[in-house]
Residue, then its C-alpha position, 0 to 999 in steps of 0.5 A: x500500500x503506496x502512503x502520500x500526504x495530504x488535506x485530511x485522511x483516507x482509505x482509498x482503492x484507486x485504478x490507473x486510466x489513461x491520462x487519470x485515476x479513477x477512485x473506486x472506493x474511498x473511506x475517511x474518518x474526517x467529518x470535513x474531507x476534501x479528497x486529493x487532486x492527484x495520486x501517482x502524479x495523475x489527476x483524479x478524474x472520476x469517482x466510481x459507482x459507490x465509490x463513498x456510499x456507505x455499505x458498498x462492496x469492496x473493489x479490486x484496485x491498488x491501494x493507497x493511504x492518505x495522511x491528512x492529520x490525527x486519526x480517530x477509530x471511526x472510519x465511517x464516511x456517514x459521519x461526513x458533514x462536508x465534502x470537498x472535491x478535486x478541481x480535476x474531477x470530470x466524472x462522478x458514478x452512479x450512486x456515489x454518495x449514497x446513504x451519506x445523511x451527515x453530508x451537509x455541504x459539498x464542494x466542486x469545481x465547473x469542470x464536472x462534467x458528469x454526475x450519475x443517477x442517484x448519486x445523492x440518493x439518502x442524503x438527508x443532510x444534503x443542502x449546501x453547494x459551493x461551486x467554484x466556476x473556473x471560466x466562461x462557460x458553464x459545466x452541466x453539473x450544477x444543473x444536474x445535481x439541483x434538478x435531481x433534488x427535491x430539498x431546499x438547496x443554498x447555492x453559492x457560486x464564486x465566478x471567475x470575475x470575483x462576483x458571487x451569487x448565493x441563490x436558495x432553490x427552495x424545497x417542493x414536494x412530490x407524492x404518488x398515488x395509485x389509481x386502482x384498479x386501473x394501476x396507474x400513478x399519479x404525480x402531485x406536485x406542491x407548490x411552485x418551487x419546483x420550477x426553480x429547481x428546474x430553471x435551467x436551459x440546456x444545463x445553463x442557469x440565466x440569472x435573469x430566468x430565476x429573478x423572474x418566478x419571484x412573482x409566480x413563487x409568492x402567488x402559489x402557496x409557498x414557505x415564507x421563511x424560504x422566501x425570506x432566504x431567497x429574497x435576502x440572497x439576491x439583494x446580499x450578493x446581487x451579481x446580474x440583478x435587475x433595478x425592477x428585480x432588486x425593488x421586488x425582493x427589497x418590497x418583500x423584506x421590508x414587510x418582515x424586516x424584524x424576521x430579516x434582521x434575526x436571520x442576519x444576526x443567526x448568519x452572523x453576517x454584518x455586511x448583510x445586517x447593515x445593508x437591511x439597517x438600510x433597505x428598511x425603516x424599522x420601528x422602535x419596536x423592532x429595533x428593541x427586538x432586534x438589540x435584545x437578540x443581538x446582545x443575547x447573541x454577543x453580536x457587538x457590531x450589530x449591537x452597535x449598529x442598533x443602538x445608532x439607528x435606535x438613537x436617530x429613530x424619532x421617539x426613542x429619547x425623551x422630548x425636550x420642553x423649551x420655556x422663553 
């Protein structure tokens, strides 16, 4: 068994391609894993059928250790939370992470170029994408993975320009009955999330197509803390966002400006809170909730930021009486 240092520590059974190596099987006891970009010299290209599903079948290969740190007992990659994989990766197989139900975030590259059926089959976890897209054009992956999901999806996506979007596909519901005795199915589908799950056009996202269900998603029945989500992160990261857009979403959050600013403060991000701080008018009311929570949360900036706003809100100091 070949040793090579790396990020965090694995297991591997790998095969030796032309031009790469393909991961056939890979176990870590790391919660946070990022597998390696290289092995032997050759990129890593392709993970296998199961290749880190929980429970699958070894496979015949070489063998290779990764040293990426201390080690624990618990080598069990249903203990994952986040998974990080190589730039070089252009293939991932059929079921791949399969039953992985700690998996919370996973990391790749716009060189995916492929993703197999079921591949995040079980994963319950699963809600969080980082993609880093890496030129002009857009790899079908993200497409892929997006349309075969049904839960709520966080997507961030870092662009070659430096801009970054951060856009929420918001969670629908499909259901099956049967029709008997005429034994055919048929598909219910609740609300109108599932068109953003299904934006795409030939695999490539439009920022534009998206910004334009915001409508259509509020008229049907629909979540309104994922609507808060959503609204938040297009005017917090608002890369290709129309002026017409841009007032749609802000209309939105200054109606609940109160939950906003708490979903700020639970993302402990201040760029984000002072941004709302100025999109809104809140209330000495919603003010004094927000500065509750804020110093319950030992948020000094916000803290700061709502005791300003507080002090210039009319009504909030006691009124002076002049006598001549």
């Amino acid at each position: 068994m070949e040793t090579i240092s790396g990020l965090t520590n694995w297991r591997l059974t790998v095969r030796r391609d032309e031009g790469g190596v393909t991961i056939l099987r890979a176990v870590t006891c790391d919660r946070r894993a990022a597998l390696p970009e290289e092995i032997f010299g050759l990129p890593v290209t392709a993970l296998h059928n199961r290749s880190l599903a929980f429970g699958a079948a070894p496979l015949d290969g070489e063998e290779v250790r990764i040293l990426g740190g201390a080690e624990n007992e618990d080598w069990d990659n249903r203990n994952i939370t986040e998974l990080t994989l190589p730039q070089t990766l252009r293939e991932i197989g059929d079921y791949c992470f399969m039953n992985l139900r700690a998996m919370e975030t996973l990391r790749f590259h716009d060189s995916l170029q492929t993703t197999g059926s079921a591949s995040f089959m079980n994963c319950r976890s699963f809600t969080h994408i980082e993609l880093t897209r890496i030129g002009a054009e857009q790899g079908p992956a993200l497409a892929s993975i997006v349309r075969s999901l049904q839960q709520e999806l966080d997507v961030t996506i870092r662009r070659p320009d430096g801009d970054t979007l951060r856009l929420l596909f918001p969670e629908y519901v499909e259901s099956f009955t049967e029709n008997r005795p005429a034994h055919y199915f048929q598909l219910w589908i609740s609300g109108r999330a599932y068109t953003y799950h299904n934006i795409f056009r030939d695999k490539a996202l439009f920022v534009s197509d998206y910004d334009a269900l915001w409508q259509d998603y509020l008229a049907a029945e629909h979540d309104e803390d994922s609507a808060l989500r959503l609204a938040y992160c297009r005017l917090r990261y608002p890369a290709e966002l129309s002026d017409q857009a841009r007032a749609r979403y802000a209309e939105y959050l200054r109606a609940r400006i109160g939950d906003t600013l708490s979903f700020a403060m639970r993302e402990k991000d201040m760029r984000g809170f002072k941004m709302l701080l100025d999109l809104g008018s809140p209330d000495t009311q919603t003010l004094e909730k927000a500065l509750n929570e804020a110093r319950e949360r030992r948020l000094t900036e916000a803290t700061a930021m709502l005791l300003e706003r507080k002090r210039g809100t009319p009504g909030a100091g006691r009124a002076k009486k002049f006598a001549l």
